[in-house]
C-alpha positions as a Markdown table, in Angstrom:
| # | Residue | x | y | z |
|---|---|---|---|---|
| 1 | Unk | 25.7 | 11.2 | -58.1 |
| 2 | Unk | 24.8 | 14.9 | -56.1 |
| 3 | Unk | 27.9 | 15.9 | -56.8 |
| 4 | Unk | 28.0 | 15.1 | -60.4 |
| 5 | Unk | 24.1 | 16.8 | -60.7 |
| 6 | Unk | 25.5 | 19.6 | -58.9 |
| 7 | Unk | 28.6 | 19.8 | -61.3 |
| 8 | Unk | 26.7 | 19.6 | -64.8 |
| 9 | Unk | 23.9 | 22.3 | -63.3 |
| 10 | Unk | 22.9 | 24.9 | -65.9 |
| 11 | Unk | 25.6 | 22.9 | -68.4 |
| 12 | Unk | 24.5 | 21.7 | -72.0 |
| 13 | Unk | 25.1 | 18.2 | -69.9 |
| 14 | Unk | 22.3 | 18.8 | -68.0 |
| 15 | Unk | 19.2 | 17.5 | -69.9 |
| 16 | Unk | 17.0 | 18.5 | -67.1 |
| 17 | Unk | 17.9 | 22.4 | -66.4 |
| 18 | Unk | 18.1 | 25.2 | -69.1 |
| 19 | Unk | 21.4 | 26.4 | -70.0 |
| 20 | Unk | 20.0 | 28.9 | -71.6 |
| 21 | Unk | 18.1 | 30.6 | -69.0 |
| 22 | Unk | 20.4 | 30.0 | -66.4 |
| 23 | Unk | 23.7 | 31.8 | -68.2 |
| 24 | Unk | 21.0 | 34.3 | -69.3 |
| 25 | Unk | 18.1 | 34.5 | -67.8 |
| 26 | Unk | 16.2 | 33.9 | -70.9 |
| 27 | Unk | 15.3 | 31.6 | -73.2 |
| 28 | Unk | 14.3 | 31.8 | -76.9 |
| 29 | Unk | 11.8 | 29.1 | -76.2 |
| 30 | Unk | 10.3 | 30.5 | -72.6 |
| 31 | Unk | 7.2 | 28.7 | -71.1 |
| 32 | Unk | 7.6 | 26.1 | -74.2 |
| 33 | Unk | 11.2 | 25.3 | -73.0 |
| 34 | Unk | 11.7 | 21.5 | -72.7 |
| 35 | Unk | 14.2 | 22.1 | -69.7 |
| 36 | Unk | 13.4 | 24.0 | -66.7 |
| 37 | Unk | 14.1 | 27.4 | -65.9 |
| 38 | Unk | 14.8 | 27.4 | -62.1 |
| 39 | Unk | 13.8 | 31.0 | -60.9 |
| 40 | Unk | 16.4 | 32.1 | -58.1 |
| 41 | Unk | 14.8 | 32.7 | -54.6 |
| 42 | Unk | 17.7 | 35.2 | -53.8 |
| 43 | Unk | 20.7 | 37.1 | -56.5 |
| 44 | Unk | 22.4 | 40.0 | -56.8 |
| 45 | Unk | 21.1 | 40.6 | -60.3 |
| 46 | Unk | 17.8 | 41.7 | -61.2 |
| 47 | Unk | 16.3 | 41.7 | -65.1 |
| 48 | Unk | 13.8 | 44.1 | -66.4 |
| 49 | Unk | 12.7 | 42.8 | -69.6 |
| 50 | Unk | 11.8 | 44.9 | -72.7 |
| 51 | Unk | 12.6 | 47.9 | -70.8 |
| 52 | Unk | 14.6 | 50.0 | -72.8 |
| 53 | Unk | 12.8 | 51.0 | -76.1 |
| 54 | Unk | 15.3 | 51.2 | -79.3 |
| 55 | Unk | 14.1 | 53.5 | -81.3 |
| 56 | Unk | 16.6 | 52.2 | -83.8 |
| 57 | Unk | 13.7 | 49.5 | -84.1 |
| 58 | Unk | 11.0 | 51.7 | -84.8 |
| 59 | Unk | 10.2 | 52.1 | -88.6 |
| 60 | Unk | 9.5 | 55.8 | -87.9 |
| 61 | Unk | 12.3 | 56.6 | -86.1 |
| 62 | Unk | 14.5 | 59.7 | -87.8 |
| 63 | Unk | 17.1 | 59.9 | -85.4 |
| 64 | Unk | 20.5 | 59.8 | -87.2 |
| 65 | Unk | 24.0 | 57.5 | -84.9 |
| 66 | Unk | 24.2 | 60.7 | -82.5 |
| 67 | Unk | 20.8 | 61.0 | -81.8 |
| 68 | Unk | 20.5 | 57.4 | -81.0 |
| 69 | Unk | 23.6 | 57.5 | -79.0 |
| 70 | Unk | 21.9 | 60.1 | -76.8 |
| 71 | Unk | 18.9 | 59.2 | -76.8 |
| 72 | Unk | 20.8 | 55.4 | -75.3 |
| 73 | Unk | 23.0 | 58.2 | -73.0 |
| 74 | Unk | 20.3 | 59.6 | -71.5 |
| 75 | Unk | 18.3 | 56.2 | -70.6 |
| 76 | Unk | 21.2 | 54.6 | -69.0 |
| 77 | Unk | 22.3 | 57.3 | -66.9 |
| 78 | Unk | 18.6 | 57.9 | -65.5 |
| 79 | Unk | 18.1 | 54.0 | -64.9 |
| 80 | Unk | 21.9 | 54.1 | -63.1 |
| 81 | Unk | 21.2 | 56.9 | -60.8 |
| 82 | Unk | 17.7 | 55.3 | -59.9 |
| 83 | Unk | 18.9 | 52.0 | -59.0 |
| 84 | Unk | 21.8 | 53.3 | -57.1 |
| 85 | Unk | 18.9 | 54.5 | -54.7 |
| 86 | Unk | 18.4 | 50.7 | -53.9 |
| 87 | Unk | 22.4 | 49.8 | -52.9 |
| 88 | Unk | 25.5 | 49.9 | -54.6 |
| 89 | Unk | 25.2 | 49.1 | -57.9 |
| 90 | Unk | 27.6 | 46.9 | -60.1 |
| 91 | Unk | 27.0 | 47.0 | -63.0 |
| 92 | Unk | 24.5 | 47.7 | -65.7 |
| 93 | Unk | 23.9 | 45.6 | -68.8 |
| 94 | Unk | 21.3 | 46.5 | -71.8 |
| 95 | Unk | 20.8 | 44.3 | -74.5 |
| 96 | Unk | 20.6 | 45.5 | -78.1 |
| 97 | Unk | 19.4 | 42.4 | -79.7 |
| 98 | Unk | 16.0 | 42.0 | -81.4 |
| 99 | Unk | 14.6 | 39.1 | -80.8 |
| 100 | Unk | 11.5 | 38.9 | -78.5 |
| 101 | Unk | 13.0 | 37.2 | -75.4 |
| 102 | Unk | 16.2 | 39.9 | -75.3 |
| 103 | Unk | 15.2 | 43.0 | -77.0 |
| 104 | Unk | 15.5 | 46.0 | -74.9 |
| 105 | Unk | 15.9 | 43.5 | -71.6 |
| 106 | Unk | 18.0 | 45.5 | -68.7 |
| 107 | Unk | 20.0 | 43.8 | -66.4 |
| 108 | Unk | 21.5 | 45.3 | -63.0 |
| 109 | Unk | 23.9 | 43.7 | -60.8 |
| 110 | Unk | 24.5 | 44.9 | -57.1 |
| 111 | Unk | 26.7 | 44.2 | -54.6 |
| 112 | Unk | 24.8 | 43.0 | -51.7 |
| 113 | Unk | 21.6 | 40.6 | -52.5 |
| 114 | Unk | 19.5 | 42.2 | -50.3 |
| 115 | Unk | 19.7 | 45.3 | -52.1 |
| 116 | Unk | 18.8 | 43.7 | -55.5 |
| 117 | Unk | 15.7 | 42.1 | -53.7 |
| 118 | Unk | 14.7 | 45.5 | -52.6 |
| 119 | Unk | 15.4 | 46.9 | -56.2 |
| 120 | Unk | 13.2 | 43.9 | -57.3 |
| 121 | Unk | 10.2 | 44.6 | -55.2 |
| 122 | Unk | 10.1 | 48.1 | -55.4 |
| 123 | Unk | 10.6 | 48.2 | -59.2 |
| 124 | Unk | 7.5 | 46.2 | -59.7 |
| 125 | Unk | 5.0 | 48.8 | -58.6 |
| 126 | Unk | 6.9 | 51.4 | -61.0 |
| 127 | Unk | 6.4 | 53.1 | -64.6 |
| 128 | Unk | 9.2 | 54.3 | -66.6 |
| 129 | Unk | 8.2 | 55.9 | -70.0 |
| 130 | Unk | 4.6 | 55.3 | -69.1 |
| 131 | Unk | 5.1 | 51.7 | -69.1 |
| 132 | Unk | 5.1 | 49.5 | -66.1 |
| 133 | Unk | 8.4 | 47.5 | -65.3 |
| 134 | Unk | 8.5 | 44.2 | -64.9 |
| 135 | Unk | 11.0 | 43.2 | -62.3 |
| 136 | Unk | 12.9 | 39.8 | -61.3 |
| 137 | Unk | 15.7 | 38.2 | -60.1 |
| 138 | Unk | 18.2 | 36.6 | -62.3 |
| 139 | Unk | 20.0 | 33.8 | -62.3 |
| 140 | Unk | 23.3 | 35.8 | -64.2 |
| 141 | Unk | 25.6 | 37.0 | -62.1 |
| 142 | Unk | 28.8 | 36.6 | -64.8 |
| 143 | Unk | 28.3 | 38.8 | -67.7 |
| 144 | Unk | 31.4 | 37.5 | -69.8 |
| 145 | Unk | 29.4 | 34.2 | -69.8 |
| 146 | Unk | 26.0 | 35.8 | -70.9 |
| 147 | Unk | 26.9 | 38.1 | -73.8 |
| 148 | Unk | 28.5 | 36.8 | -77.0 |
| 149 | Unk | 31.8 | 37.2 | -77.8 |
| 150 | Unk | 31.9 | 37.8 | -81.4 |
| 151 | Unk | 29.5 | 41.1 | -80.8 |
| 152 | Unk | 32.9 | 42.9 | -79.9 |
| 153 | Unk | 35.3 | 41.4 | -82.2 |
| 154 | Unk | 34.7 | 40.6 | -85.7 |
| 155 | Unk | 31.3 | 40.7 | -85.6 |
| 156 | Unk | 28.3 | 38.2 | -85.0 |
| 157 | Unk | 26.9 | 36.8 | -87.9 |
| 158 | Unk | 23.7 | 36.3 | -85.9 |
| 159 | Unk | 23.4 | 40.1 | -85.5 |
| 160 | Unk | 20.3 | 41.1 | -83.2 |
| 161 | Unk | 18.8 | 37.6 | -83.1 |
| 162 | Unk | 21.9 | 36.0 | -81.3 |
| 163 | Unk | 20.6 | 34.5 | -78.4 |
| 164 | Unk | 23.8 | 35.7 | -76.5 |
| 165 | Unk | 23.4 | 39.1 | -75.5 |
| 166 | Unk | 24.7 | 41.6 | -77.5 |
| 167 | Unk | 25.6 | 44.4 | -75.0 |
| 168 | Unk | 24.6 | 48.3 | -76.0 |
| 169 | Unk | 27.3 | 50.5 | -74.5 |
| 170 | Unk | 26.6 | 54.2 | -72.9 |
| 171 | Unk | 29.1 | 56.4 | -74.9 |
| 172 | Unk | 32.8 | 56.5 | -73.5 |
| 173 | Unk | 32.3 | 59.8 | -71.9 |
| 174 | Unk | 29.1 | 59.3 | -69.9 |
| 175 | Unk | 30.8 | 55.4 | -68.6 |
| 176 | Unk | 33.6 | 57.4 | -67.5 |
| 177 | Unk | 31.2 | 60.5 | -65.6 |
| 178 | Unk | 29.1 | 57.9 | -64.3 |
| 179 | Unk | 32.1 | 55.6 | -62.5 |
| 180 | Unk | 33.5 | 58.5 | -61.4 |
| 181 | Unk | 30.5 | 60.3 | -60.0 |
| 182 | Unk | 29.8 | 56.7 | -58.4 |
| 183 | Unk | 32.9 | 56.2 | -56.6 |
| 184 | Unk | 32.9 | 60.0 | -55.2 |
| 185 | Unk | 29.0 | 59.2 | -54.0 |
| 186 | Unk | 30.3 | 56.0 | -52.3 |
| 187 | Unk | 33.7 | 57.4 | -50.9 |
| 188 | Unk | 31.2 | 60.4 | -49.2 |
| 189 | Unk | 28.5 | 58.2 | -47.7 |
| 190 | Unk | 31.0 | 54.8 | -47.1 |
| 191 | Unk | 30.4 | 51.7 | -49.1 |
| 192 | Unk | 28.6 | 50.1 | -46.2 |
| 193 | Unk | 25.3 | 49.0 | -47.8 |
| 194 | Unk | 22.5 | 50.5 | -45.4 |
| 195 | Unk | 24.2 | 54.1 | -45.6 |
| 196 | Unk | 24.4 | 53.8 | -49.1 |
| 197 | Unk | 20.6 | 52.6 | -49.2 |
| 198 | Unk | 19.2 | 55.6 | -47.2 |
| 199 | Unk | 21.8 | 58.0 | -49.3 |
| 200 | Unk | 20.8 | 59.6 | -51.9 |
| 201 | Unk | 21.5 | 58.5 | -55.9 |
| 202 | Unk | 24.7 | 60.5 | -57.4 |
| 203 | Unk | 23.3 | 63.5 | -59.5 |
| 204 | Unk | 23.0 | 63.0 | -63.4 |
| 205 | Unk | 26.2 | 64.4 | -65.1 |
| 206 | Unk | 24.2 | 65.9 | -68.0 |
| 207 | Unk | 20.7 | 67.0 | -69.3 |
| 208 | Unk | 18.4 | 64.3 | -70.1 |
| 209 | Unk | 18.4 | 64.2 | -74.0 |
């Protein structure tokens, strides 16, 4: 039977734990969920919910596709090289749904747990934008499992309410900057975690926009 319970965890065969929330780290429903969302006392992914701030989804906004695109550019490479101050960083995942538990959530995924713990706690006593974050760990550490296929394909018909997350993506130019900037950081300091902790973050590639 513990083996079985073990198997099904975070499943839709599990009636007691929220699938949901476990291959997300959200759920539409939240405190009101019927399952339970099992917080994880140690991962290598933290989530800072409603972080990013779309102005896409501001009535107001004026900001034509390249303006948005930059305005995107510059908050992902700023949030990248802050958090590589913490450990070597993974990957980093912003969602561009609108729906209240996803919209504008951030996710980043280190290497070594300890270093998303540190991330975690830190985080928590900072503003960005002046607003405060809001840090935690997550219980996602597979990405291909959390956002929704379709978004990249033919096209979700769910749009920004999907409850999958729909991934924004920094412009091809600054992913490709920022990996290589990354791996010439890591290659100067080593990839062992501590030196790359007490190192500091790889220098923004452009001006902030």
């Amino acid at each position: 039977m513990a083996n079985y319970l073990a198997s099904i965890f975070g499943t839709e065969q599990d009636k007691v734990n929220c699938s949901f929330y476990y291959k997300i780290g959200a759920c539409r429903h939240g405190d009101r969920c019927s399952r339970k969302h099992v917080k994880p006392s140690y991962s290598q992914t933290i989530l800072m919910p409603n972080m990013y701030q779309n102005p896409l989804y501001d009535p107001k906004t004026k900001m034509n596709p390249s303006q948005l695109q930059n305005h995107f550019d510059a908050f992902y490479e700023d949030v990248w090289c802050e958090l590589c101050q913490y450990g070597e960083l993974e990957e980093l995942v912003v969602c561009d749904n609108n729906n209240d538990h996803l919209i504008g959530n951030v996710y980043a995924r280190f290497k070594y747990e300890e270093d998303a713990q540190k991330a975690c706690d830190t985080l928590n006593s900072r503003w960005y934008a002046a607003r405060p974050i809001y840090c935690e760990l997550s219980p996602v550490t597979d990405f291909r499992e959390a956002c929704c296929r379709l978004n990249s394909g033919e096209g979700c018909v769910r749009g920004g309410f999907c409850n999958f997350i729909h991934r924004k993506n920094p412009s091809p130019e600054l992913d490709r900057e920022i990996r290589l900037s990354t791996k010439k950081w890591l290659r100067e300091r080593g990839r062992d975690a501590r030196s790359v902790s007490r190192s500091p973050s790889p220098e923004p590639t452009r001006r902030r926009y």
